[in-house]
C-alpha positions in Angstrom: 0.0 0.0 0.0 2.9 2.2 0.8 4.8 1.6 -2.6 1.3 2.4 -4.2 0.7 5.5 -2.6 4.0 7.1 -3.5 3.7 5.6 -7.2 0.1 8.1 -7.2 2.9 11.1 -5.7 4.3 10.3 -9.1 7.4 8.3 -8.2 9.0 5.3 -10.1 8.7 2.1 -8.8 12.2 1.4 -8.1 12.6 5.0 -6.3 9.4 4.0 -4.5 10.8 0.6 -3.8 14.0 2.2 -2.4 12.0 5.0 -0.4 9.8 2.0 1.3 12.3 -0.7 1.7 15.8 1.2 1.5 16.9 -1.5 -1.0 17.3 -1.2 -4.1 14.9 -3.2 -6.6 17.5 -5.4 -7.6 18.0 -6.4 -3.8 14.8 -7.0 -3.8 14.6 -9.4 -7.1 17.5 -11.3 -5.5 15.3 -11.8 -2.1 12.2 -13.2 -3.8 13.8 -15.6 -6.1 15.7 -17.2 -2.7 12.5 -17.2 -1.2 10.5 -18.9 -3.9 13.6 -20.9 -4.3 13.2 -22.3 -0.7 9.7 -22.4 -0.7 8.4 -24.3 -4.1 11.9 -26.7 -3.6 11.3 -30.0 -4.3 11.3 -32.2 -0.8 13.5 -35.4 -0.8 9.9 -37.7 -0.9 9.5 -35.5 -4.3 13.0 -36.5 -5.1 12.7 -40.1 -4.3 9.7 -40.7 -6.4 11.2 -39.0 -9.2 14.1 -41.2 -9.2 11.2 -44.0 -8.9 10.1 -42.8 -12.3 13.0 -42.6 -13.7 14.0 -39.1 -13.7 17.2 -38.3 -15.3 17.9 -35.0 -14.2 21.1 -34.3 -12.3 21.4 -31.8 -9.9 24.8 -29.5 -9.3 25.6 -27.4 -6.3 27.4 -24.2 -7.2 29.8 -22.5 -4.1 28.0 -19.6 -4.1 26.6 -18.4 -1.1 24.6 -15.2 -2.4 22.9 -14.0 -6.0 21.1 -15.1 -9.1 22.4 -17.5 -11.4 22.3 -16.7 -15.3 23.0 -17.0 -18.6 24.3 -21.2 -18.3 26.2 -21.9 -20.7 27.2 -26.4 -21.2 30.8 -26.8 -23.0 30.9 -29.3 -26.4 32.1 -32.0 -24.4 29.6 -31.0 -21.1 32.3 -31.5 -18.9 32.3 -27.3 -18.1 29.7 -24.6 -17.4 30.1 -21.6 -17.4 27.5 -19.0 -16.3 27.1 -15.6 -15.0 26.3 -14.7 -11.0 25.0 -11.5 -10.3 25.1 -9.8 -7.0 24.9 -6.5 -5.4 25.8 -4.2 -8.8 28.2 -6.4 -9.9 27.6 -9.7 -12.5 30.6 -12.2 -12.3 31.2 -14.9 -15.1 32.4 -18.3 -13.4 33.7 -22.1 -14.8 32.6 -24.5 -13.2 34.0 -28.1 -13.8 31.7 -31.1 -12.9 34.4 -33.5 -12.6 36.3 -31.6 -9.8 33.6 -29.5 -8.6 35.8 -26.3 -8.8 34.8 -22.9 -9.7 36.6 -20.8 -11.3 36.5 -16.7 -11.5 36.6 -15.8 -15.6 35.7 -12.0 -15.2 33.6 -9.2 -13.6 31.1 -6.5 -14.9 30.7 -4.0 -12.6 26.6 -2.5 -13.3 25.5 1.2 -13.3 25.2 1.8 -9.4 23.3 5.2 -10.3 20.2 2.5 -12.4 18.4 0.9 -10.4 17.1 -1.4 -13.0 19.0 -3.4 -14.8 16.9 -6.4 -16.5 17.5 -4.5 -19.7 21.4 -4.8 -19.4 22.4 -7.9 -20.8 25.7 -8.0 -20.5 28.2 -10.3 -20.3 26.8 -12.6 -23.2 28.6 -15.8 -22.7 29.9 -18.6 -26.1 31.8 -21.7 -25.9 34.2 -22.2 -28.7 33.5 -24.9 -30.6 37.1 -26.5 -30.6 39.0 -25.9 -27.1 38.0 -25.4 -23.9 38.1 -21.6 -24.2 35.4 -19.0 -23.3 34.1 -16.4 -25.4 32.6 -13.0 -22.7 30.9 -10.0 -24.7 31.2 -7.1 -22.7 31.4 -3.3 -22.6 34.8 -1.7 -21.3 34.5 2.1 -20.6 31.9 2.6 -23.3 33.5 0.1 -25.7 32.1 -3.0 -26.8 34.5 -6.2 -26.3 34.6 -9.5 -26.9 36.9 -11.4 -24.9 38.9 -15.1 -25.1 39.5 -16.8 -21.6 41.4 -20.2 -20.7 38.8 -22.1 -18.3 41.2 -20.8 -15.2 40.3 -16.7 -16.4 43.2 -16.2 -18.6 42.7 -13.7 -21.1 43.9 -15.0 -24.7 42.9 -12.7 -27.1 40.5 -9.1 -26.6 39.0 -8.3 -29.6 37.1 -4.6 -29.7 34.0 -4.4 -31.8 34.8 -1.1 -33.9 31.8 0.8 -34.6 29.1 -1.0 -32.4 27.0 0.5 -30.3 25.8 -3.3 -28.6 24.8 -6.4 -29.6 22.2 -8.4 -28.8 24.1 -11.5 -29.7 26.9 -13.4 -31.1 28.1 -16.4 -32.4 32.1 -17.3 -32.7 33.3 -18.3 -36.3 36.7 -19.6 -38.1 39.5 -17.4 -38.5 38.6 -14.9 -36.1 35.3 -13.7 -37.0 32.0 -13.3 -35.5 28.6 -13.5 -36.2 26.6 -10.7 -34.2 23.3 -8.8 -34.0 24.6 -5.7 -33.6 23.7 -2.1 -33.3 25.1 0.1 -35.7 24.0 4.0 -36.4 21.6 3.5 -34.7 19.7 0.4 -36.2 19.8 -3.5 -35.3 21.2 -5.8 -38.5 22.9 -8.7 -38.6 26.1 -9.0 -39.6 29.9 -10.5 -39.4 32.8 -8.6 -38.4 36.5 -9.8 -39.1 38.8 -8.9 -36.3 41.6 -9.9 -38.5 41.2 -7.0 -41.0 38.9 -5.0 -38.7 36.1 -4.9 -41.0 32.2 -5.6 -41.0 30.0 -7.5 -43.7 26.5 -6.8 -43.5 24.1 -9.0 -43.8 20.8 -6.6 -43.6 21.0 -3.1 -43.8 17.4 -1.4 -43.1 15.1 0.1 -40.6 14.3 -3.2 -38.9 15.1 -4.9 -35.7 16.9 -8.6 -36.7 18.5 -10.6 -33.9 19.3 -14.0 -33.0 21.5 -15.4 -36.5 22.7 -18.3 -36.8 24.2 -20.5 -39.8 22.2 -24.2 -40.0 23.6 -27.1 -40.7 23.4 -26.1 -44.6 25.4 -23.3 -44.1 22.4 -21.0 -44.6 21.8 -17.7 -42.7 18.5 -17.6 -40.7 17.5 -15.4 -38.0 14.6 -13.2 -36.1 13.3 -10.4 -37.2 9.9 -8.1 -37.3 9.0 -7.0 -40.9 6.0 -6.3 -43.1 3.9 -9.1 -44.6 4.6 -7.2 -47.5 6.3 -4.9 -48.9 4.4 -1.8 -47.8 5.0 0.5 -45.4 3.7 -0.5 -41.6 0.9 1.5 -40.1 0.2 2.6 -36.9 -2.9 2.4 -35.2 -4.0 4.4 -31.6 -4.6 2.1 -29.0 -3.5 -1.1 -31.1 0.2 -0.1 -32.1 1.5 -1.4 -35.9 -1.3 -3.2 -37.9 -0.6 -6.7 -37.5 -1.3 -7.4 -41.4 1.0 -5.2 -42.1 3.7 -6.4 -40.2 5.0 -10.1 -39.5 7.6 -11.3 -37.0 9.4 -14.5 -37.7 12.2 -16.2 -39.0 13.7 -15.2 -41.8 16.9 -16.0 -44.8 18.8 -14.9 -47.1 17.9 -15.7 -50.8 20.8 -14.0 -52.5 20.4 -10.5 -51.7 16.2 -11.0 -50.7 15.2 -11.4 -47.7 12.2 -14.0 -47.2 10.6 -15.4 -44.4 10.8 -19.1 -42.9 8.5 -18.9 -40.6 
């Protein structure tokens, strides 16, 4: 009632949140999800019966005493995982090896103490390499937008800065030194490939719409999300309703040469 009665004064709800419970939000999202954690955790009758049924899931205790676990991440050969642990303005990437139960510390991104929300931050992104036991972390550095190599003990190998970016909303690790990303570029999100080798980008789509998500199939073929007309006409907007849905379709698309045309 109180957190309602200063959102009426006009106040955001995490600077009503703070005001009420002098914690921030994010505090606050950690406390809930240990308490729903606790509460709705399976009992060991539960646990028993499951293994009765024949219930193959395996269940792994990471050393961590405090925050929320994200972004899991199995290696090819699922011996490693790597995730990302975020506490008190601060997300941490970790290794964890299931055969010696050992944790190791890959990297940290410290998180704007001055936002108190930061569910749209998505940072670090987190890729195995497909080869070696080596970790790829996406990650900002003073303003700059980095993707970094790490051993499985949090040795840096290689830094590789993302000329030109703004973000990205994903990426994918190639041959040769190369990357597949979503990425934001004056000011629109296309998808494209960028060669840290000779610094240079190759751009997949180039226009006023939002891709994300690419990936190469087992054909070699380029699909990925994206929201675009049905067809080609320009999308209208409606009061109340937002862009007509027959004029607009999301789903996934590919490349047909040059065309774009949608899978799904």
């Amino acid at each position: 009632a109180q957190i309602f009665f200063q959102l009426r004064k006009g106040k955001s709800l995490p600077r009503a949140a703070r005001l009420i419970t002098k914690h921030t939000l994010d505090t606050l999202q950690q406390q809930c999800f240990l308490f729903y954690n606790n509460r709705f955790q399976p009992n060991e009758a539960n646990n028993a019966a499951s293994k009765t049924a024949g219930d193959s899931t395996e269940q792994i205790s990471i050393p961590h005493r405090k925050g929320i676990v994200s972004n899991v991440q199995l290696s090819p050969d699922k011996q490693l995982i790597a995730y990302v642990l975020t506490t008190f303005n601060k997300r941490t990437v970790y290794c964890y090896n299931i055969r010696t139960q050992a944790a190791h510390k890959i990297t940290t991104y410290d998180l704007p103490p001055w936002i108190d929300d930061h569910s749209k931050d998505i940072y670090p992104m987190l890729q195995w390499a497909q080869k070696d036991d080596a970790l790829f972390v996406a990650l900002p550095v003073k303003g700059k937008i980095y993707i970094k190599k790490y051993t499985t003990e949090g040795n840096c190998m290689a830094a590789t800065h993302l000329q030109g970016a703004d973000g990205i909303t994903s990426f994918t690790p190639l041959e040769n030194n190369e990357f597949l990303l979503a990425a934001y570029r004056r000011g629109q999100s296309d998808i494209v490939s960028y060669n840290a080798n000779k610094l240079r980008y190759t751009a997949y789509t180039n226009d006023v719409y939002d891709d994300g998500s690419p990936i190469f199939n087992n054909k070699g073929q380029l699909v990925f999300a994206s929201n675009r007309p049905k067809e080609q006409k320009p999308r209208i907007w409606k009061i109340g309703v937002g862009y007509d849905p027959d004029t607009l379709w999301q789903g996934i698309y590919t490349l047909r040469g040059k065309e774009i045309i949608p899978v799904v």
